[in-house]
mmJSON file of the N, C-alpha and C atoms, coordinates in Angstrom:
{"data_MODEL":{"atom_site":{
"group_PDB":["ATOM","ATOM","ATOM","ATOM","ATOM","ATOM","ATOM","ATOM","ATOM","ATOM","ATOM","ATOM","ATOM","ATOM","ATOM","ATOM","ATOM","ATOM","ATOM","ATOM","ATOM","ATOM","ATOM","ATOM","ATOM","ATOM","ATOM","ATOM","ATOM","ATOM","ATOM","ATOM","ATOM","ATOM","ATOM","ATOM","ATOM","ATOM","ATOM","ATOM","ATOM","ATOM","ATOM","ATOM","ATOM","ATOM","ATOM","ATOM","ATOM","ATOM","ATOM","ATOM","ATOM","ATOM","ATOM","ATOM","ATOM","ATOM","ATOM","ATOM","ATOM","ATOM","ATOM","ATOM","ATOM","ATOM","ATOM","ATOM","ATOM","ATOM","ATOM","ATOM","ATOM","ATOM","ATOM","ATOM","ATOM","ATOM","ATOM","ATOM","ATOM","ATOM","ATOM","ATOM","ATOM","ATOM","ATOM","ATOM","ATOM","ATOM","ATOM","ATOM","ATOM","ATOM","ATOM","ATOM","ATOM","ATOM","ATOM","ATOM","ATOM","ATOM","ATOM","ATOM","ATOM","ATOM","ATOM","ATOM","ATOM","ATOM","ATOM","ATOM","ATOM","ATOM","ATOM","ATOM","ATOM","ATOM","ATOM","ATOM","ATOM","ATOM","ATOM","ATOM","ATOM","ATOM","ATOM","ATOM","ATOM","ATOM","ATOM","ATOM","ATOM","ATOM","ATOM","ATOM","ATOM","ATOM","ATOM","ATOM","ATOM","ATOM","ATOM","ATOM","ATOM","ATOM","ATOM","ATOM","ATOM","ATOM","ATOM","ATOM","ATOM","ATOM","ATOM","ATOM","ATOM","ATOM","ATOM","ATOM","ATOM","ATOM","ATOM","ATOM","ATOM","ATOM","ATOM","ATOM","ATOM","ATOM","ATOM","ATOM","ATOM","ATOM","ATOM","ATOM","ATOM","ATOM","ATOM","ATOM","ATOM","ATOM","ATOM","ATOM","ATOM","ATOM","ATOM","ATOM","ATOM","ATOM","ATOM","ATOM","ATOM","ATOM","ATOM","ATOM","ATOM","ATOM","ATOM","ATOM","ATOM","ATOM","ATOM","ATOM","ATOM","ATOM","ATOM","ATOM","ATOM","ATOM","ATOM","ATOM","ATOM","ATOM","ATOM","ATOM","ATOM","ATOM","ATOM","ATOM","ATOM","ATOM","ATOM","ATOM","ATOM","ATOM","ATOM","ATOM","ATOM","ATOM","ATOM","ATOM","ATOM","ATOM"],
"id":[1,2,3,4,5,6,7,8,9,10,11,12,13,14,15,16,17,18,19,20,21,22,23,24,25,26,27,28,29,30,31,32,33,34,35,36,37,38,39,40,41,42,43,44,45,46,47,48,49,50,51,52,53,54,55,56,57,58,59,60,61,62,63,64,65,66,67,68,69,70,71,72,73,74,75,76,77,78,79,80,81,82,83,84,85,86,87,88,89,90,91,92,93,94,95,96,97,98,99,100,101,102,103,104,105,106,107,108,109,110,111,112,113,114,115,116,117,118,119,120,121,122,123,124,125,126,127,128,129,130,131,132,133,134,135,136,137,138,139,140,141,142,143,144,145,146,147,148,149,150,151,152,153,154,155,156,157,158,159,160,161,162,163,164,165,166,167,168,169,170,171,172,173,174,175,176,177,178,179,180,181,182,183,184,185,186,187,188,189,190,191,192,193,194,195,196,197,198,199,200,201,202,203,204,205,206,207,208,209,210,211,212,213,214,215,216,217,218,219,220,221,222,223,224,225,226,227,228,229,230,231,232,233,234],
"type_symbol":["N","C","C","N","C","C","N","C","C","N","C","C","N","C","C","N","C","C","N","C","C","N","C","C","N","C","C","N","C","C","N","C","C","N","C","C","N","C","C","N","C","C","N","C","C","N","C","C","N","C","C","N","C","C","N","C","C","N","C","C","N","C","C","N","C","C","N","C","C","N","C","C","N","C","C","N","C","C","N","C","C","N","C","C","N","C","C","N","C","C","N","C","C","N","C","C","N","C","C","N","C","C","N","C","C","N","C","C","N","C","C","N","C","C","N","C","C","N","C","C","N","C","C","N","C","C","N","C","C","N","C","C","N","C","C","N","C","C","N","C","C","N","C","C","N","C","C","N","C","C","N","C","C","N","C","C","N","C","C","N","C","C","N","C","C","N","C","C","N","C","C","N","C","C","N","C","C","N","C","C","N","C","C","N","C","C","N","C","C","N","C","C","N","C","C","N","C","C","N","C","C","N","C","C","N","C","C","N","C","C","N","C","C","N","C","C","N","C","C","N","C","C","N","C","C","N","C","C","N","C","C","N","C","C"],
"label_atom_id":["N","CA","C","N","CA","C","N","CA","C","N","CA","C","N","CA","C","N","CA","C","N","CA","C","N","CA","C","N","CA","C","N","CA","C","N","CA","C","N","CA","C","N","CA","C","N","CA","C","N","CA","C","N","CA","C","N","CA","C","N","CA","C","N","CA","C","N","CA","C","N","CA","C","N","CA","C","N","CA","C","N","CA","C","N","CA","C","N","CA","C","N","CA","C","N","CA","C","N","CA","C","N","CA","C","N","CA","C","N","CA","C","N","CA","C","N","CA","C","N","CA","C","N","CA","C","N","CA","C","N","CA","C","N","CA","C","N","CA","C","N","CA","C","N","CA","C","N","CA","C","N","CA","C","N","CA","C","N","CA","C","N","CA","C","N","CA","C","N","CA","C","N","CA","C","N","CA","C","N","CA","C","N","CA","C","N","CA","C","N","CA","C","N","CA","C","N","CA","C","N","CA","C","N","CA","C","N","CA","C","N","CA","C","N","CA","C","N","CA","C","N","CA","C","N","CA","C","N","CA","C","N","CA","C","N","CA","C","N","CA","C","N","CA","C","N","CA","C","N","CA","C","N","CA","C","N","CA","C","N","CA","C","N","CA","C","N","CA","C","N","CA","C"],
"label_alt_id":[null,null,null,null,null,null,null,null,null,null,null,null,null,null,null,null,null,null,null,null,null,null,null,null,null,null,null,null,null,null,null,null,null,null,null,null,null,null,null,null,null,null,null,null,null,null,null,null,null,null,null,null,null,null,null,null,null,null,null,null,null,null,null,null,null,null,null,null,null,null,null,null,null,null,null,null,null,null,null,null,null,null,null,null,null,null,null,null,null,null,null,null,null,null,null,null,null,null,null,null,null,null,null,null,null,null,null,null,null,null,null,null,null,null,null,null,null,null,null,null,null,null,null,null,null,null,null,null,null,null,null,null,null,null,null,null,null,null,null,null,null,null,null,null,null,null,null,null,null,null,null,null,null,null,null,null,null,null,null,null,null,null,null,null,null,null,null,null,null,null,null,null,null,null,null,null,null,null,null,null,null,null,null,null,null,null,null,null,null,null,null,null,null,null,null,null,null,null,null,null,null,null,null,null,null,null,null,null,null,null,null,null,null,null,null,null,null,null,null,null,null,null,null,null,null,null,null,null,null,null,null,null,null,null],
"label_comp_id":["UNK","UNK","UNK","UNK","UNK","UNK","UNK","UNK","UNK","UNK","UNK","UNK","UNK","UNK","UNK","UNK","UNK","UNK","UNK","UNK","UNK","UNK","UNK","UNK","UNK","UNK","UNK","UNK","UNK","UNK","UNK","UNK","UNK","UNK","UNK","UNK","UNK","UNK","UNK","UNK","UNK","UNK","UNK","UNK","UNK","UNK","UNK","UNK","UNK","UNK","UNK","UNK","UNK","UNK","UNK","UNK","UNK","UNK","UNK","UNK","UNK","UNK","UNK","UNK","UNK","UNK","UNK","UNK","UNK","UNK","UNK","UNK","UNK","UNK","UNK","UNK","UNK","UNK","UNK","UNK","UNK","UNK","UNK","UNK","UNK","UNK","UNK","UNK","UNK","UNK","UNK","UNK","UNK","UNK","UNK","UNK","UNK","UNK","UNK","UNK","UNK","UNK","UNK","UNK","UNK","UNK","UNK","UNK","UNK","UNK","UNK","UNK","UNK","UNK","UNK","UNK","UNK","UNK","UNK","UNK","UNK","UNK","UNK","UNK","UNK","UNK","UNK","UNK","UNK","UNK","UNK","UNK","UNK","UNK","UNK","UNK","UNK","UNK","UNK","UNK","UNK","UNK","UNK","UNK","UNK","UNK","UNK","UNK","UNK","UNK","UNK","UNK","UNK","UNK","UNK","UNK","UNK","UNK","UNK","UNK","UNK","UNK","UNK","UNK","UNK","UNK","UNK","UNK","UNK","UNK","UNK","UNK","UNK","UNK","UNK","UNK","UNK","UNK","UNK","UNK","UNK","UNK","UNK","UNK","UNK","UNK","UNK","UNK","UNK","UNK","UNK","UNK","UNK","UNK","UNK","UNK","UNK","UNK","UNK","UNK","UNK","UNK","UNK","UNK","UNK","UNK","UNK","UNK","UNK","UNK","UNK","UNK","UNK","UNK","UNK","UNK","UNK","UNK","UNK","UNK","UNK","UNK","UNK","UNK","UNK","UNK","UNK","UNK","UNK","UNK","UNK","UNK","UNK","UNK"],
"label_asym_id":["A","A","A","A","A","A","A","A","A","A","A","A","A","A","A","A","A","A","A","A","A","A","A","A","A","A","A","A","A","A","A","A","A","A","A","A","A","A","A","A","A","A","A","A","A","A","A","A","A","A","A","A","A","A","A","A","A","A","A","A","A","A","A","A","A","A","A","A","A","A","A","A","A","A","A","A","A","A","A","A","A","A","A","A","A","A","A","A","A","A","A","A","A","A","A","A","A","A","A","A","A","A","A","A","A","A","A","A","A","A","A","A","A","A","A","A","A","A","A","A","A","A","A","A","A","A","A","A","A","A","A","A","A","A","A","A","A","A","A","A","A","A","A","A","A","A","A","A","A","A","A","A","A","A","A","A","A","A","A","A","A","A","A","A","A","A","A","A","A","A","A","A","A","A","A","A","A","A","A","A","A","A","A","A","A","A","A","A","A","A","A","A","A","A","A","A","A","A","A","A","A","A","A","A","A","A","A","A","A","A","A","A","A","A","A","A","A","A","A","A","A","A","A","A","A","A","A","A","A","A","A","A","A","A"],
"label_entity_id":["1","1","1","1","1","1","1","1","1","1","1","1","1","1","1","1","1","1","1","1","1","1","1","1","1","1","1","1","1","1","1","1","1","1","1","1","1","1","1","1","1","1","1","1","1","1","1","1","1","1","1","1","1","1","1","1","1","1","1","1","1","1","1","1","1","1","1","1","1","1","1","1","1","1","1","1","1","1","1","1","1","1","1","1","1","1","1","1","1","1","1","1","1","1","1","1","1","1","1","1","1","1","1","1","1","1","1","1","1","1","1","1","1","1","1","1","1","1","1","1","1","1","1","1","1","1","1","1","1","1","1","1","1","1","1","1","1","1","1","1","1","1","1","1","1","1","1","1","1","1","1","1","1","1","1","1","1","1","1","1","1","1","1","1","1","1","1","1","1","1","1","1","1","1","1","1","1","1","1","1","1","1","1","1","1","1","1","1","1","1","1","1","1","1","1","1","1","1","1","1","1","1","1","1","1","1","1","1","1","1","1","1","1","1","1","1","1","1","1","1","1","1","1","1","1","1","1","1","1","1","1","1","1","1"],
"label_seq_id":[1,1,1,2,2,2,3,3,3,4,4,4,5,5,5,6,6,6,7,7,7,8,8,8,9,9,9,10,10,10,11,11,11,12,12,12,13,13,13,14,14,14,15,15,15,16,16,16,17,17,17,18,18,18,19,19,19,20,20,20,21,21,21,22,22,22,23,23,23,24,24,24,25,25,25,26,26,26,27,27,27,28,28,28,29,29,29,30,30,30,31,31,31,32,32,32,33,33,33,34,34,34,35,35,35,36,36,36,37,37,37,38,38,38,39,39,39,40,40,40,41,41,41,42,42,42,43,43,43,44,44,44,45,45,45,46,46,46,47,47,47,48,48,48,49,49,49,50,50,50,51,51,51,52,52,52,53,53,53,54,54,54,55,55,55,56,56,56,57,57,57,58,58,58,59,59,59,60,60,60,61,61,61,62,62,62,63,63,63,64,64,64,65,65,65,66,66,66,67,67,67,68,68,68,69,69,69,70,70,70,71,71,71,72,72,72,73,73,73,74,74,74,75,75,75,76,76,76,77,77,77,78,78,78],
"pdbx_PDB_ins_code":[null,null,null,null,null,null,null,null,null,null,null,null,null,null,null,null,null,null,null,null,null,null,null,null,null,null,null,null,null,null,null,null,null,null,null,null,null,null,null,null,null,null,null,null,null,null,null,null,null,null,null,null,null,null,null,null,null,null,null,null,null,null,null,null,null,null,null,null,null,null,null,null,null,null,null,null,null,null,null,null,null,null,null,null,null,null,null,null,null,null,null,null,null,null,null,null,null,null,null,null,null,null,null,null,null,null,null,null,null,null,null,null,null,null,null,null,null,null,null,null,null,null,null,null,null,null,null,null,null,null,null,null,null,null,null,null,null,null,null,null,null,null,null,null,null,null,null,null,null,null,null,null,null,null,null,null,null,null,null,null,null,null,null,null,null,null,null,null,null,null,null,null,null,null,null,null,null,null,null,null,null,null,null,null,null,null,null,null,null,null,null,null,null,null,null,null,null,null,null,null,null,null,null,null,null,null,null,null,null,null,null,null,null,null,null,null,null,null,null,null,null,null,null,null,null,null,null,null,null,null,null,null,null,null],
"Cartn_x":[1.694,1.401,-0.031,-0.766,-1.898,-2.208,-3.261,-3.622,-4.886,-5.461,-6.33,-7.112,-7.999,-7.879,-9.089,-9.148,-9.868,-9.258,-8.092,-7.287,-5.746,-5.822,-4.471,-3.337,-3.556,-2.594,-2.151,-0.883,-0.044,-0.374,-0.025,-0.024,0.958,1.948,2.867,1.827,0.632,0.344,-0.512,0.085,-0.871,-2.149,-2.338,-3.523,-4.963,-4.432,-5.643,-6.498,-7.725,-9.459,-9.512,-9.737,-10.55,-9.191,-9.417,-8.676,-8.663,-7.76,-8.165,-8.608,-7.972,-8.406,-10.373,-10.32,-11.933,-12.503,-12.043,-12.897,-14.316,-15.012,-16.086,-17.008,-16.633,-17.367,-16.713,-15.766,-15.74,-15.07,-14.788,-14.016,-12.829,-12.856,-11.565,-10.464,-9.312,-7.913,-8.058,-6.553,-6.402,-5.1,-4.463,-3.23,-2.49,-0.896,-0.469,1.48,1.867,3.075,3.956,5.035,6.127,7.523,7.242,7.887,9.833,10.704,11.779,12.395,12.823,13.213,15.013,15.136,15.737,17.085,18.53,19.386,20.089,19.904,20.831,22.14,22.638,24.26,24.964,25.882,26.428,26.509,26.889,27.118,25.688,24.557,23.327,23.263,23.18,22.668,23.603,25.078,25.6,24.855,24.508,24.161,22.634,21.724,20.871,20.86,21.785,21.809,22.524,23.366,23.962,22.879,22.016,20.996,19.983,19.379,18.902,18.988,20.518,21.647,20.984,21.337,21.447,19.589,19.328,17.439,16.749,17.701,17.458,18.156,19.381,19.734,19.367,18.844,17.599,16.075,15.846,14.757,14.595,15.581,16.068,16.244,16.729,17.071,16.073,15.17,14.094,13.17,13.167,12.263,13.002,13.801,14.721,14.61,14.709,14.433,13.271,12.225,10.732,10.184,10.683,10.736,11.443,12.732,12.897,12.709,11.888,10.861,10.055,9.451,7.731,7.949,9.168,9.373,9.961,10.365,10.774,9.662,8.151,7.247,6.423,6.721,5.836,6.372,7.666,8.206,8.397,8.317,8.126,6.709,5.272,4.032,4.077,4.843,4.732,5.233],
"Cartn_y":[-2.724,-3.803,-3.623,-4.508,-4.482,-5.356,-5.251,-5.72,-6.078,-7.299,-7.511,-7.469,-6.515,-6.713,-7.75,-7.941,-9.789,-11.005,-11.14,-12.54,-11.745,-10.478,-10.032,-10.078,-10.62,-11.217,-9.954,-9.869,-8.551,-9.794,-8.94,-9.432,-8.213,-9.309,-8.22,-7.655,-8.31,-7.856,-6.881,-5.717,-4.776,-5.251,-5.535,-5.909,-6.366,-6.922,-7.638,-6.34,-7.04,-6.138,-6.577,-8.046,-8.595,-9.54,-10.269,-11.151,-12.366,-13.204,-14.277,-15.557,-15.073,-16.279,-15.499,-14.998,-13.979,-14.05,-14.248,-13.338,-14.385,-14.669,-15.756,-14.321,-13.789,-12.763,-11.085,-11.09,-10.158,-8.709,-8.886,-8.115,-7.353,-6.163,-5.018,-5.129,-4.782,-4.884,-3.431,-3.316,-1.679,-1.611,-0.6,-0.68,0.283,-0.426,0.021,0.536,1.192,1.79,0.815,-0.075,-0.498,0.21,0.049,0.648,0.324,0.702,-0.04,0.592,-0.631,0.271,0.557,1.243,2.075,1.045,0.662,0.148,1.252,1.355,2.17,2.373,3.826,3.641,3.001,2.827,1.733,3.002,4.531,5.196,5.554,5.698,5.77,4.671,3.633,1.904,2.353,2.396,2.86,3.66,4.563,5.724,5.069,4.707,3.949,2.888,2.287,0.926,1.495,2.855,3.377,4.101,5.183,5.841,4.32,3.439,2.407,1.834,1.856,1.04,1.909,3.42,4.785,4.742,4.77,4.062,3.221,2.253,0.677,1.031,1.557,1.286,2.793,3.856,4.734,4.226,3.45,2.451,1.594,1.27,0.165,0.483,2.136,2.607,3.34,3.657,4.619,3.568,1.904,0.895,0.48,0.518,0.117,1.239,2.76,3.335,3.488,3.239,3.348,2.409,0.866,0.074,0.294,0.843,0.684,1.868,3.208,4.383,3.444,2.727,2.012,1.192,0.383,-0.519,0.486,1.1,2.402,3.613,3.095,4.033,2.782,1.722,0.584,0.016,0.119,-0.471,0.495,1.708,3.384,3.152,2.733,2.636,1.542,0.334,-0.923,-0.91],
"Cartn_z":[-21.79,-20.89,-20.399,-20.465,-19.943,-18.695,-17.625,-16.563,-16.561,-15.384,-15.611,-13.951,-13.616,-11.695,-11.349,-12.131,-11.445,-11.0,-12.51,-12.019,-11.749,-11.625,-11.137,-12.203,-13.336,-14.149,-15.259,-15.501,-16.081,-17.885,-19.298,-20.22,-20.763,-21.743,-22.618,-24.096,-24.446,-25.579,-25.262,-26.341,-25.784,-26.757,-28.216,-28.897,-27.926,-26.889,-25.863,-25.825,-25.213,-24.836,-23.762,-23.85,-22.757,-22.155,-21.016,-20.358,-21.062,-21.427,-21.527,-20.473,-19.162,-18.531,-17.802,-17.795,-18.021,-18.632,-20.199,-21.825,-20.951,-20.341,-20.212,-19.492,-18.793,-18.256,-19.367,-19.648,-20.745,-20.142,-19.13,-17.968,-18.811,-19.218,-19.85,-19.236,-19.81,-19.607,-19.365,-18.592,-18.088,-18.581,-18.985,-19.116,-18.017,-17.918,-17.211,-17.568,-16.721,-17.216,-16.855,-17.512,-16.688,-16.04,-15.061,-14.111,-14.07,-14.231,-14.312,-12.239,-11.653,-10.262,-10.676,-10.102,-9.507,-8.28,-8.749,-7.623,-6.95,-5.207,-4.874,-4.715,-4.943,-5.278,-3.305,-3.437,-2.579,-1.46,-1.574,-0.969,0.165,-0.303,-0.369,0.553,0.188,1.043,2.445,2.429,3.341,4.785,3.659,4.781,5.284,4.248,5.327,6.493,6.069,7.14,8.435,8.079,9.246,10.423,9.514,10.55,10.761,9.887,10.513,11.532,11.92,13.092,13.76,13.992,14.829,15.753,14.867,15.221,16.005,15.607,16.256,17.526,17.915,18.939,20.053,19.318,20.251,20.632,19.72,19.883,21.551,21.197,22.163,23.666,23.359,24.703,25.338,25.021,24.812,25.516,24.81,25.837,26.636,27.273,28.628,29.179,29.109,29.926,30.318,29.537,30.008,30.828,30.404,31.656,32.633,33.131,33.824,35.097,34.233,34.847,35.355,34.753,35.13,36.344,36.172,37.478,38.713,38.36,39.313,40.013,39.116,39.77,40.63,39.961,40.42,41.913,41.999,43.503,44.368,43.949,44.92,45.569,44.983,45.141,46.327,46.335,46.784,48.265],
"occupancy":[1.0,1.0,1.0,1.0,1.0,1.0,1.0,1.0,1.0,1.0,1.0,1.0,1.0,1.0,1.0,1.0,1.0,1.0,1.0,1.0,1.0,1.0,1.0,1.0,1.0,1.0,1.0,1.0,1.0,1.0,1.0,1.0,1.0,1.0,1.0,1.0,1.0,1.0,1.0,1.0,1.0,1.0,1.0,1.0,1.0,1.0,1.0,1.0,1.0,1.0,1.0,1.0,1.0,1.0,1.0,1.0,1.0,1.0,1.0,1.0,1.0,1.0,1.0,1.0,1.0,1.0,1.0,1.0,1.0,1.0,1.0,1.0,1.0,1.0,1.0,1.0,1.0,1.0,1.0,1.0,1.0,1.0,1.0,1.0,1.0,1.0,1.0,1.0,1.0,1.0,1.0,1.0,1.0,1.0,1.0,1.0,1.0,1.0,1.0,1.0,1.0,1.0,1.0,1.0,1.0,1.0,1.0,1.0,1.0,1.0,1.0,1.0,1.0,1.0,1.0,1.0,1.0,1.0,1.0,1.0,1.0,1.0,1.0,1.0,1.0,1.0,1.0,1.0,1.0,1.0,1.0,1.0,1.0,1.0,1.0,1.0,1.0,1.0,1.0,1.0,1.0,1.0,1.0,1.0,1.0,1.0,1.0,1.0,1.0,1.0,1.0,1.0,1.0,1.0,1.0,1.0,1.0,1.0,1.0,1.0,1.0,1.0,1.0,1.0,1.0,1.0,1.0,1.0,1.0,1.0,1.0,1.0,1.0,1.0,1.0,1.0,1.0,1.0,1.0,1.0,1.0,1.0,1.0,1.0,1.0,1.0,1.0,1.0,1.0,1.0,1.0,1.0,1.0,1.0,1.0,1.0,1.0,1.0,1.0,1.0,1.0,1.0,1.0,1.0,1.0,1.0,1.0,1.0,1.0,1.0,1.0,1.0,1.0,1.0,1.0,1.0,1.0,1.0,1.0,1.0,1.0,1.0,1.0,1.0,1.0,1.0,1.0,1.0,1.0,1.0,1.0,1.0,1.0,1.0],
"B_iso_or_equiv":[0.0,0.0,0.0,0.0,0.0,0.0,0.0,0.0,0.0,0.0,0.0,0.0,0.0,0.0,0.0,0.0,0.0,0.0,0.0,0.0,0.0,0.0,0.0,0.0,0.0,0.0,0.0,0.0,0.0,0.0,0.0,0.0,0.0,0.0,0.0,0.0,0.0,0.0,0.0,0.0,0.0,0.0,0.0,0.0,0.0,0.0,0.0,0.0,0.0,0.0,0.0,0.0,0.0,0.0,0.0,0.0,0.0,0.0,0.0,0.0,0.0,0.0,0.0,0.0,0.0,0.0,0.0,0.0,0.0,0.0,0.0,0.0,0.0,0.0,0.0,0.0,0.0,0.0,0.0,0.0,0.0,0.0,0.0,0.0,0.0,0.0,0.0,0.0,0.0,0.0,0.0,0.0,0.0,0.0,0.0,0.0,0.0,0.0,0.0,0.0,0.0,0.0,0.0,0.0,0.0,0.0,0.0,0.0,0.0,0.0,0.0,0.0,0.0,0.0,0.0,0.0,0.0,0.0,0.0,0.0,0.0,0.0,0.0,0.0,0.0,0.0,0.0,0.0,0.0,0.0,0.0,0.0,0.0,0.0,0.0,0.0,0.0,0.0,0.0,0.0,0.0,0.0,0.0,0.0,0.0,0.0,0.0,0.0,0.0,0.0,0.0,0.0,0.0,0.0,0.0,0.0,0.0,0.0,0.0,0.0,0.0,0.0,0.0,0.0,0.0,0.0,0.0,0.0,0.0,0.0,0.0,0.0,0.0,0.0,0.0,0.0,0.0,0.0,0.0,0.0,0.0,0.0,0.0,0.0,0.0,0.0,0.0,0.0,0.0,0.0,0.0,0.0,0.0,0.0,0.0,0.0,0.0,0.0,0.0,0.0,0.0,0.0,0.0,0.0,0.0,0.0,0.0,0.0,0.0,0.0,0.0,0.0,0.0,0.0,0.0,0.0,0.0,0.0,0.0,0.0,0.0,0.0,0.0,0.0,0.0,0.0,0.0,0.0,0.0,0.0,0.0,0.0,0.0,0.0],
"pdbx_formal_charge":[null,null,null,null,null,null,null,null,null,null,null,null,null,null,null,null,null,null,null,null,null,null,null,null,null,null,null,null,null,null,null,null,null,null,null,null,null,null,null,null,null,null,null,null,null,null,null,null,null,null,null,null,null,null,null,null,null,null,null,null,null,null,null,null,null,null,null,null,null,null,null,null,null,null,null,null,null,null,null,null,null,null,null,null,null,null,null,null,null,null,null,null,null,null,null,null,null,null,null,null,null,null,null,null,null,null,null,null,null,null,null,null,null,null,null,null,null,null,null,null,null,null,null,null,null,null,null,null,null,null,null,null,null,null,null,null,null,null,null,null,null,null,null,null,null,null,null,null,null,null,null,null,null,null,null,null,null,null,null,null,null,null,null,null,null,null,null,null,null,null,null,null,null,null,null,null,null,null,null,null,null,null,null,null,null,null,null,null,null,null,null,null,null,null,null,null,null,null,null,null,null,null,null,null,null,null,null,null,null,null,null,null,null,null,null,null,null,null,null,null,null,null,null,null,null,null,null,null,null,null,null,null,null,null],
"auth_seq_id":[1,1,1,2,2,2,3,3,3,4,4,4,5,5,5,6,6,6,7,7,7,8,8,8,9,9,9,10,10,10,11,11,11,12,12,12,13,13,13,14,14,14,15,15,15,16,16,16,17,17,17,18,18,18,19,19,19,20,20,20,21,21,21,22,22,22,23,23,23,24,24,24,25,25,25,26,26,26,27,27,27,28,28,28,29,29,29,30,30,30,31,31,31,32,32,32,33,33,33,34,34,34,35,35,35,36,36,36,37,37,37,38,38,38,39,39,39,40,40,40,41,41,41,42,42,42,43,43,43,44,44,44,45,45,45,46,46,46,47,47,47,48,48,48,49,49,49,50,50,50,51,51,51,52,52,52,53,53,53,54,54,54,55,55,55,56,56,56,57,57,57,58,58,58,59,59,59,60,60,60,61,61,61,62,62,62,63,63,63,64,64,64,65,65,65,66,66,66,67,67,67,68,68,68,69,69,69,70,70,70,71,71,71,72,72,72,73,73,73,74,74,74,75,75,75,76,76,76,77,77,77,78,78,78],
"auth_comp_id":["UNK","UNK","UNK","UNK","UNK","UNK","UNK","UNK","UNK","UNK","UNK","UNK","UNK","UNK","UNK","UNK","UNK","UNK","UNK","UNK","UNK","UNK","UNK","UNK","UNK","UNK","UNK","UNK","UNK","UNK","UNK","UNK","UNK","UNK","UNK","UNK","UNK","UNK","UNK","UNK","UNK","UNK","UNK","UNK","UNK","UNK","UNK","UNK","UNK","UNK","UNK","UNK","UNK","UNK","UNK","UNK","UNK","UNK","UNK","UNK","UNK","UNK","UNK","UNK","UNK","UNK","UNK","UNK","UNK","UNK","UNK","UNK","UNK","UNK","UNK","UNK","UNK","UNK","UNK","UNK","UNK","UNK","UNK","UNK","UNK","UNK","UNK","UNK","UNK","UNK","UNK","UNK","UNK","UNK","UNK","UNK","UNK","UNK","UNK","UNK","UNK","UNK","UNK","UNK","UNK","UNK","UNK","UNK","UNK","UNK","UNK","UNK","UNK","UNK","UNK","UNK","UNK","UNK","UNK","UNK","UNK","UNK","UNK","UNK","UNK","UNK","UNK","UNK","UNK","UNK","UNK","UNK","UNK","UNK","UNK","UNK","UNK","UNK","UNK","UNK","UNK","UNK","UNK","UNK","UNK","UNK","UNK","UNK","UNK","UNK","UNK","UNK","UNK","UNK","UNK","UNK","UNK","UNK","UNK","UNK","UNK","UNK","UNK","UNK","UNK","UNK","UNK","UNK","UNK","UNK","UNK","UNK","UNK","UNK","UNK","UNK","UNK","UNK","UNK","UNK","UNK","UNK","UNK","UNK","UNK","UNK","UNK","UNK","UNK","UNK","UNK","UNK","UNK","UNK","UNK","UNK","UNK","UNK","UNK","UNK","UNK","UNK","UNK","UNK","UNK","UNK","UNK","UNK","UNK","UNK","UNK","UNK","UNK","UNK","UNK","UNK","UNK","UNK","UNK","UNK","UNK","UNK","UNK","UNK","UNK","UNK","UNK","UNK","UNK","UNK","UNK","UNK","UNK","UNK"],
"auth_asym_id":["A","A","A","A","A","A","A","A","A","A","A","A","A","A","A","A","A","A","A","A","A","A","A","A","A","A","A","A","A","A","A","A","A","A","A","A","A","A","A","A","A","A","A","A","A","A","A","A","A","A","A","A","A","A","A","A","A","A","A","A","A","A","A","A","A","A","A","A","A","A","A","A","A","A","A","A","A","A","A","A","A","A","A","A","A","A","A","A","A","A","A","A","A","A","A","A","A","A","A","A","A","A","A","A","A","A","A","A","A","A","A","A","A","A","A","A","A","A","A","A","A","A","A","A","A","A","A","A","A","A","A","A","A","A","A","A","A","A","A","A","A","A","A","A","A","A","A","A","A","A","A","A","A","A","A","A","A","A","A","A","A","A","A","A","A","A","A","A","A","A","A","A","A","A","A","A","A","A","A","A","A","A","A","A","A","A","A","A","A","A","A","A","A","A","A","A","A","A","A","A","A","A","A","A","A","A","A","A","A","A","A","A","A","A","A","A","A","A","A","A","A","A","A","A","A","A","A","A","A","A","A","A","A","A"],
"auth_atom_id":["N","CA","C","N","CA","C","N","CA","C","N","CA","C","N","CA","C","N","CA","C","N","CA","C","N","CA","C","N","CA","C","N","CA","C","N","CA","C","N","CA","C","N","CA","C","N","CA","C","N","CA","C","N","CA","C","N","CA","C","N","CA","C","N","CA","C","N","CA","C","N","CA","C","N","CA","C","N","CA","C","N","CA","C","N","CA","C","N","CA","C","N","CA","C","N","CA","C","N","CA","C","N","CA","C","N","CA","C","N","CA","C","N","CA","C","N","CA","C","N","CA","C","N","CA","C","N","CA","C","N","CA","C","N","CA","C","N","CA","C","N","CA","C","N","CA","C","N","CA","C","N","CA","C","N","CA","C","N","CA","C","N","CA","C","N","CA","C","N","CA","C","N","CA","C","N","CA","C","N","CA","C","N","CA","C","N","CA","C","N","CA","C","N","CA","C","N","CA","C","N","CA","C","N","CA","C","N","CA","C","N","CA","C","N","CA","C","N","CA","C","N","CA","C","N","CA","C","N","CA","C","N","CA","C","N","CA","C","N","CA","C","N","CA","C","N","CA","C","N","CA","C","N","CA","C","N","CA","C","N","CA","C","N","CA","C","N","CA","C","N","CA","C"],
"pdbx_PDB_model_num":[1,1,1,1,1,1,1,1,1,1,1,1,1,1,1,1,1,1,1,1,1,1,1,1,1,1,1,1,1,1,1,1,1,1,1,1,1,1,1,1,1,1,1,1,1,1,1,1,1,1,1,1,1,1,1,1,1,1,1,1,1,1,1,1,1,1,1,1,1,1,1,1,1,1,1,1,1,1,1,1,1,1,1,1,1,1,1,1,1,1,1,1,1,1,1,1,1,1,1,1,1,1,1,1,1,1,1,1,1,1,1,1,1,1,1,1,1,1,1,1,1,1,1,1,1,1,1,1,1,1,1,1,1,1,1,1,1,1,1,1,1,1,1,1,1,1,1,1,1,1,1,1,1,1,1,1,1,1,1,1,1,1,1,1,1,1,1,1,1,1,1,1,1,1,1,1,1,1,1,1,1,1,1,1,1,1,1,1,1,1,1,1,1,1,1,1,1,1,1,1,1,1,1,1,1,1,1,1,1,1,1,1,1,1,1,1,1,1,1,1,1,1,1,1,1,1,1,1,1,1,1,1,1,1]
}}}
């Protein structure tokens, strides 16, 4: 597979040199590896969306307690 980082554009032939929507300036092809990804097993997805949850809701508590320190140093001052 080749690439082209001017017009961004991927090509299946590898035979190419130049770009075709380029060949006018003459700009080289790069080649590149195709990548195949990777689906996670269901057990895996699980466990992320769980510590995700676990995160989100220390997140959460972590800014409610800090507001409600801040309004608590702010009406002590007042």
């Amino acid at each position: 597979m080749k690439y082209c980082k001017e017009c961004n554009n991927y090509f299946e032939d590898d035979s190419l040199t130049v770009c075709p929507y380029c060949k006018d300036r003459q700009l080289p092809l790069y080649d590149v590896e195709k990548t195949e990804e990777k689906e996670m097993s269901p057990q895996k997805r699980t466990t992320v969306r769980i510590l995700s949850a676990i995160a989100l809701i220390i997140l959460a508590c972590l800014f409610i307690w800090g507001v409600d320190w801040l309004l608590g140093l702010l009406k002590g001052l007042f």
